[in-house]
N, C-alpha and C positions, 0 to 999 in steps of 0.2 A: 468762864473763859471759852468753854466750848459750846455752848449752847448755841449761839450765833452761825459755826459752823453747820449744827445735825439741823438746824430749821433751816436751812439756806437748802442742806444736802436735799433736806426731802420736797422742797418746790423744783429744784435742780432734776432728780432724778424723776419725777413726773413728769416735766419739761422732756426728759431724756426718752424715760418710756412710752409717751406718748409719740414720739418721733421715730423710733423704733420700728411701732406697729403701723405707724398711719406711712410709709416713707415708700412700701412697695406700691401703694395705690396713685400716691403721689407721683411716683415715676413712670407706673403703666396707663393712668388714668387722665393726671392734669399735664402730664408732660411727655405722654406716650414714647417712649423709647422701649426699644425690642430689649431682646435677654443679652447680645451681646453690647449693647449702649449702658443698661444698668449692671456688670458685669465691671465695666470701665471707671464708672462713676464710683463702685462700691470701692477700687485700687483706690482711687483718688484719698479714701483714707488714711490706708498704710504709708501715703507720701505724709497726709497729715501729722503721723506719729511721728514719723522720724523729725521733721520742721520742729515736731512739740519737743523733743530733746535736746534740739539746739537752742531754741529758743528760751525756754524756762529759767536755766541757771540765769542766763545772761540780764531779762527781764528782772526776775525778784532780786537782783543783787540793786539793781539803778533804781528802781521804783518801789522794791519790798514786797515780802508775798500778798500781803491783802489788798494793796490798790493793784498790783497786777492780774490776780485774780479776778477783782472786780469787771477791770477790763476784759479778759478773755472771756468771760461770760456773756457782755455785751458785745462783744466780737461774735462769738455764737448767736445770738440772739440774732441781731445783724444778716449774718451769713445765711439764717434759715428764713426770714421774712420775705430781704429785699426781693430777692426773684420772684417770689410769688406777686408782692405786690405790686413789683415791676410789670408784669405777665396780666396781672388784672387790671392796671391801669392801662395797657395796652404799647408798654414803652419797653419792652423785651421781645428776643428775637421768638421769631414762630416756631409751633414745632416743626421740624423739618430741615431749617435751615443749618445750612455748615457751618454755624459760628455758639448755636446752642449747645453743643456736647464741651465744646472747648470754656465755654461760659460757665457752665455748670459744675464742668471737674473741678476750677477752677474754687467757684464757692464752697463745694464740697472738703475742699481737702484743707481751707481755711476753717471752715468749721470742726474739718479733724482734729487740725492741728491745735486750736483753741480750749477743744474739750478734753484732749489729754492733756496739755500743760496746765489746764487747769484743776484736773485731778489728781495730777503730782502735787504741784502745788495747794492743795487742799489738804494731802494726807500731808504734808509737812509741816502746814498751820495746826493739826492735831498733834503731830510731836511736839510742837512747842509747847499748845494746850498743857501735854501731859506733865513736861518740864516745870511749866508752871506749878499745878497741881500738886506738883512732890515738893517745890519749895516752898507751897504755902500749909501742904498738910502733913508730909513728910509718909507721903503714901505712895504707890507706883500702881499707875492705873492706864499704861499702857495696851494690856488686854482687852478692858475695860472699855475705854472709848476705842479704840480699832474692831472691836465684836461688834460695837454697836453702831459705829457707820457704817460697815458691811452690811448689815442688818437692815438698817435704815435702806441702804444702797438699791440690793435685791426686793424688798417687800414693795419700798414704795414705786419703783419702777413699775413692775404691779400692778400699781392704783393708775402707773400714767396707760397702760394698756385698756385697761377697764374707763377709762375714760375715752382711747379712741375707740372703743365699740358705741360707747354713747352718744359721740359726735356722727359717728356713721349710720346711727339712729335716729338721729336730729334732722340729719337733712333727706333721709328717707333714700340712703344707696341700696342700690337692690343687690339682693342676692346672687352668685355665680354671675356679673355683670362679663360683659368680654368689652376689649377695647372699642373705642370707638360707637358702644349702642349706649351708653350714658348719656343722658342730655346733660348738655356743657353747663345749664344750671346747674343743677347736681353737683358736678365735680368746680366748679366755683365756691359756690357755697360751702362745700367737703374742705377746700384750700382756706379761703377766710376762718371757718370756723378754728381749724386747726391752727392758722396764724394766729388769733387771736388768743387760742390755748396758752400756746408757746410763750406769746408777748406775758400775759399775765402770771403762769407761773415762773419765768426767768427773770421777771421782776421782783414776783416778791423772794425770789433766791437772792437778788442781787441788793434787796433792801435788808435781809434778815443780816445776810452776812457782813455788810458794811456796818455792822453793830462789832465783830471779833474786834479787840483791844488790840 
């Protein structure tokens, strides 16, 4: 019954810690914004949160925690590509302009919102899990699977760090870089690869977990 959830958690939280780490290069690099534009961007979360507690209850009652889940991941997924894609196809506003900061908060805080409602909503498919669990084995293992998605949570985040070191290895970013002396190949390639990261493991999160009952 759980097992569905901890393999999803751990392409999830890769996906997660990988975005983590790669997210300040991302802002000073491919999207050049000073300290007080990321500053702005970083609020843009805390409106997220709050969105994810209105929203959650209301969502898993009409649709149920699993296909809602499903969705707010691909809402994530969504919210961290398009821009970039958009920006490398050439169909996003430039750095600079007055309509990019307002553009961005705006993904941002969708992507907040997304990733906490659907971590509420994940530990409460692990309640169930355990409910399950006790009615089929007459055991309480509550501790049990909440230690071990924690667990999962923290370590493999982790691996998604240790993954953006490798991709920032890949396309050869230099050391103590400062804004602006990066050649825009670089920091393309840095964008794609990291898209690409993202796309595949919030897939296979999103393929493990459409397996929970």
């Amino acid at each position: 019954v759980s097992a569905p959830i901890f393999v999803g958690s751990i392409f999830g939280s890769m996906a997660g810690g990988l975005n983590a780490a790669l997210t300040i290069y991302m802002q000073t690099y491919f999207w050049e914004l000073g300290g007080d534009q990321i500053a702005l961007l970083t609020s843009a979360g805390l409106l997220g949160v709050i969105l994810a507690l209105v929203i959650a209850l209301p969502l898993s009652r009409a649709f149920g925690k699993k296909w809602t889940t499903l969705c707010l991941f691909s809402v994530t997924l969504a919210g961290i590509v398009i821009p970039v894609l958009l920006r490398l196809a050439g169909l996003f506003p430039v750095n600079g302009d007055p309509t990019l900061i307002p553009i961005l908060f705006a993904f941002q805080a969708v992507v907040g919102m997304s990733v906490v409602a659907a971590a509420i909503l994940t530990a409460s498919m692990i309640a169930d899990a355990t409910d399950q669990i006790q009615l089929t084995t007459g055991r309480q293992s509550e501790g049990l699977l909440f230690s071990a998605a924690t667990f999962i949570g923290k370590t493999v985040s982790g691996m998604g760090v240790l993954v953006s070191g490798l991709l920032l290895a890949f396309v050869g970013f230099p050391d103590d870089a400062k804004p602006g002396a990066v050649e825009q190949t670089t920091i393309n390639e840095l964008a794609l690869a990291l898209t690409l990261a993202t796309f595949v493991f919030t897939s296979a999160a999103l393929i493990f977990m459409s397996f929970y009952p």
